[in-house]
N, C-alpha and C positions, 0 to 999 in steps of 0.2 A: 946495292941497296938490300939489309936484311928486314923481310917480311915476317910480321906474327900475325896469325890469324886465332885470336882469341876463341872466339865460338867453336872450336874443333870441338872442345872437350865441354860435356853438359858441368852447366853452372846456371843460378840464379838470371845472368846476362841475357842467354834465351827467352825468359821470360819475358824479360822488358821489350826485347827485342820484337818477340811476336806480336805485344801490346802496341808498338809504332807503328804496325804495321797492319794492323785490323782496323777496316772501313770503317767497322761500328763502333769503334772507341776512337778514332781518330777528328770524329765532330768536339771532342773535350779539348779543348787547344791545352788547360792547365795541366791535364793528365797526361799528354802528350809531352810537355816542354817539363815535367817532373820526373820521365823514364828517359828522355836523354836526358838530364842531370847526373840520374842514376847510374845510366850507361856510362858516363863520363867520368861517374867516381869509379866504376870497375876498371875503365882503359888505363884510368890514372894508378889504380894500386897494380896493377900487371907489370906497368912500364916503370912503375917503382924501381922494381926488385932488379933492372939495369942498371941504376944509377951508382955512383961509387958514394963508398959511409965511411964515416970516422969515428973512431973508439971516445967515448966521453963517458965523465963520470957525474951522476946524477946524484945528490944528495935526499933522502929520505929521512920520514922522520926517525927511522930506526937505523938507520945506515946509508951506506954508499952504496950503490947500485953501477956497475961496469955495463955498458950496452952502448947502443952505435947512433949516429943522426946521421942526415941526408949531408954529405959534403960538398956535391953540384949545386951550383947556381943554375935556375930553372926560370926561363921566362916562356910567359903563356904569352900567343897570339893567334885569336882568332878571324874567321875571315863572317866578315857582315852578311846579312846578318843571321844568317841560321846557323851559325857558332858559336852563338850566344850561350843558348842553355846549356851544352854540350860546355860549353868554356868554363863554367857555373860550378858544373859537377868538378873539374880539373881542380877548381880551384880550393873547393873542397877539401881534396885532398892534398896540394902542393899550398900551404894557406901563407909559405913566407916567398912565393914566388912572383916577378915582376910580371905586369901584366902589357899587351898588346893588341892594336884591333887595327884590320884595314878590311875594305872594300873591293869586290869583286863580283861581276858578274856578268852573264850573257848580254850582247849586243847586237841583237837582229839585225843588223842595217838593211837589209831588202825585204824588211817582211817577211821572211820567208824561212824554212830550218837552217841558214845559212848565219852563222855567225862570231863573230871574235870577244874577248876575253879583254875586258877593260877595269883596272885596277886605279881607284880616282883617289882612295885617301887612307892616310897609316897615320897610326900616332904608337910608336912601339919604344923601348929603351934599345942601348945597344947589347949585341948578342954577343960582344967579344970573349972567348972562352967559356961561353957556361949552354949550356942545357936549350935550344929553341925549343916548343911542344907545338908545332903548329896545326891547331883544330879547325877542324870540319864536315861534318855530318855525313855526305854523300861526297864519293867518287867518281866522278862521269867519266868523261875525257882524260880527266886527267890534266888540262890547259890553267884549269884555274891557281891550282898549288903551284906549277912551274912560275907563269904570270905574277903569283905572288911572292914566292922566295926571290924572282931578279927586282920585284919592286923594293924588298924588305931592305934593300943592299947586302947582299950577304962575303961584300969582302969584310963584312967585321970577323969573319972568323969564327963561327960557333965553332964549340966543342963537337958537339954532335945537334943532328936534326930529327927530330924525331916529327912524324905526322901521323897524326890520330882521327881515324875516320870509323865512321859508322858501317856505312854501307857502301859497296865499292863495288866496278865492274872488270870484268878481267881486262880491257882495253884500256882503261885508266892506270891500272898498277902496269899495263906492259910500257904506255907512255912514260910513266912515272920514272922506274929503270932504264930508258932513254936516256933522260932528259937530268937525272937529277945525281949528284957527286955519290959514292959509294957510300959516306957518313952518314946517311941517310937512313933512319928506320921506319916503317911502315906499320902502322898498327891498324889492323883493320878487324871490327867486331861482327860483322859479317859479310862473306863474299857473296855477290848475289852472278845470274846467266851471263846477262849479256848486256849491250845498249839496244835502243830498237833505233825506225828510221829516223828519230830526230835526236837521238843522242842523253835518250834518258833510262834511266837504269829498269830493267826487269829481273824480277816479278819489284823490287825497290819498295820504298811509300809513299811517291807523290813527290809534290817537292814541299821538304823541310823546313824553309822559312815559312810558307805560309801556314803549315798546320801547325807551326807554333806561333804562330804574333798575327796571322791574318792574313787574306790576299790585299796581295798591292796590283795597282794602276798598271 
C-alpha cells in the first residue's frame, strides 16, 4: 500500500485542519461540515496529480490551445454518514465522477468497548477498470474500510484504490497494510498518536458525523 501523508508540508490544509479540531468552533456544525468540504477539495487536487491525462485540443476564441484532461474514470464512494461533506468537497473537484454511498458502523453487541463492524447498505456503480476514491473522515481500527471494500465486491477490478481520510491512527494504517491488496493508496491529511482504551483516535476531534449533522440515538 502507498501512503501520502499530506500535512507534512505547511499549506492552507493545516488550517482547516486545526479549525475541526477546536472545541470552541466545533458547536458551529455548518462551519465544521464547510472545512471538511474544503479539506476534501485539497485531498482531492493532491490525488489529482496521480491520475493518468490525455493530450486534447481546446478551441478558443483566438486559437487552439494544446493541454491535457483527466483520462481515468473516477468513482466516488463514500461511507455513511460522516463521508458526506468530506464526499462534497471530492466532488468538487472530480465533478464528471460516478458517484457511491454505503453504510458502516460500530456494533456494541454487549454494551460494552467490545465491538464489530456491520455494513447494511451500498448503492455504488461498478468499479471495473477506473479509479475507486473511497472517503472517509477518521481512521480508527481500521475494520471499517476493509468491512467495506469486501462489501463493495471488489472482484470488479478497480484500477486502483485510492482511500482518503482525514485523520488517522497509526494502528489503523498498520491494519490497513494487512488487510488490503498492494493497489491500494492511502491518503491521509493528518496523522494523529495513538487509539485509547476504547478505540478512538487521540488527541483526533470527536466523532465526525455528529459534529457535522448532529448526535444520533
Amino acid at each position: 500500500m502507498h501512503i501520502h501523508y499530506i500535512s507534512e508540508q505547511n499549506s492552507i490544509l493545516n488550517h482547516f485542519l486545526a479549525q475541526i479540531r477546536d472545541v470552541n468552533i466545533q458547536n458551529d456544525s455548518m462551519r465544521f461540515r464547510k472545512n471538511i468540504e474544503r479539506i476534501g477539495e485539497i485531498m482531492a487536487y493532491e490525488l489529482s496529480k496521480t491520475l493518468e491525462y490525455k493530450n486534447i485540443e481546446v478551441q478558443t476564441p483566438l486559437g487552439i490551445k494544446h493541454t491535457t484532461t483527466i483520462a481515468d474514470h473516477v468513482v466516488l464512494c463514500s461511507i455513511l454518514r460522516a463521508g458526506l461533506a468530506l464526499h462534497t468537497g471530492f466532488m468538487n473537484i472530480f465533478d464528471n465522477a460516478e458517484n457511491g454511498f454505503v453504510s458502516a458502523y460500530r456494533h456494541h453487541y454487549d454494551n460494552d468497548d467490545k465491538f464489530e463492524i456491520l455494513v447494511e447498505y451500498q448503492a455504488a456503480p461498478s468499479f471495473e477498470n477506473k479509479n475507486l476514491i473511497l472517503i472517509d473522515p477518521m481512521l480508527a481500527t481500521g475494520q471499517s474500510i476493509v468491512a467495506v471494500l469486501k462489501k463493495l465486491h471488489l472482484e470488479q477490478k478497480p484500477k486502483e484504490i485510492h482511500i482518503a481520510i482525514v485523520i488517522a491512527a497509526p494502528e489503523g494504517i498498520a491494519y490497513l497494510q494487512e488487510n488490503l491488496p498492494d493497489n491500494c493508496h492511502l491518503w491521509v491529511a493528518a496523522l494523529d498518536d495513538k487509539l485509547n482504551e476504547k478505540n478512538y483516535i487521540v488527541p483526533g476531534l470527536g466523532d465526525a458525523g455528529d459534529l457535522a449533522y448532529g448526535s444520533k440515538l
